[in-house]
N, C-alpha and C positions, 0 to 999 in steps of 0.2 A: 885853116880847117873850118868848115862849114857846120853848124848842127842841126838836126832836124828839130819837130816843135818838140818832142818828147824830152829829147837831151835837153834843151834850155830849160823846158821844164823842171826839169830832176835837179837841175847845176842850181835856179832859181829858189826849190824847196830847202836842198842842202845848205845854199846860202842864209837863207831865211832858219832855219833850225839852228845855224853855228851862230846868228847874231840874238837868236833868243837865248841861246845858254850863253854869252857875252854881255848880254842885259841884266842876266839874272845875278853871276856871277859878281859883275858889277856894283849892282844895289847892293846885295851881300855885303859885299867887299866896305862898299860906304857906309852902309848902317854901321858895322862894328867897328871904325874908326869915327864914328861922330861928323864922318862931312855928308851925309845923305841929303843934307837939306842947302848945301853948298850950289852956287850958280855954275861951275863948270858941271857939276855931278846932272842938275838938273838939262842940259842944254845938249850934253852928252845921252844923258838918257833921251833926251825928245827926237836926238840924230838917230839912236839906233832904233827905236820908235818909228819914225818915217822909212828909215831901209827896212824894219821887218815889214809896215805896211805895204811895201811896193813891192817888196819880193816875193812877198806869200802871193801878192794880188796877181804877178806876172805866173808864178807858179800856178795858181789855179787855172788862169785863163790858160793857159799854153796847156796845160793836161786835158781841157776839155776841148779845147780848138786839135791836140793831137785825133782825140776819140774822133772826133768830126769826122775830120778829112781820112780817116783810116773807115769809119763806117761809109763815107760814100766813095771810096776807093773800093771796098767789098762792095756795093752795088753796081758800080761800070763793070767790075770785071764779071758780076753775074749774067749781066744782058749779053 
């Protein structure tokens, strides 16, 4: 199955929203057991850190790259 820029888009934000409530949840989770400050806790949080960075970052570009090519799609088909 092939997706247009929009669908990745959308798959890229949703992914990006489920690992910030997995970040969050996470921290949570470790403050109130006392390992927040633990090297797996920190090493995990910098991995989920880099996927939200990259996801959001694909999500945005891909929602404006969609707008793009939909606005000069509506200007060929005006001419």
């Amino acid at each position: 199955m092939e997706f247009n820029e929009r669908t990745r888009a959308r798959l890229y934000a949703v992914t990006c929203l489920a690992c910030i409530v997995w970040l969050i949840q996470s921290l949570c989770e470790s403050n109130a057991d006392g390992s927040l400050a633990s090297w797996a806790t920190i090493v995990f949080s910098l991995c989920l850190g880099v996927v939200i960075a990259w996801t959001g970052w694909n999500a945005f570009t891909g929602w404006n790259a969609a707008d793009e090519k939909q606005e000069e799609d509506a200007t060929k088909n005006r001419r």
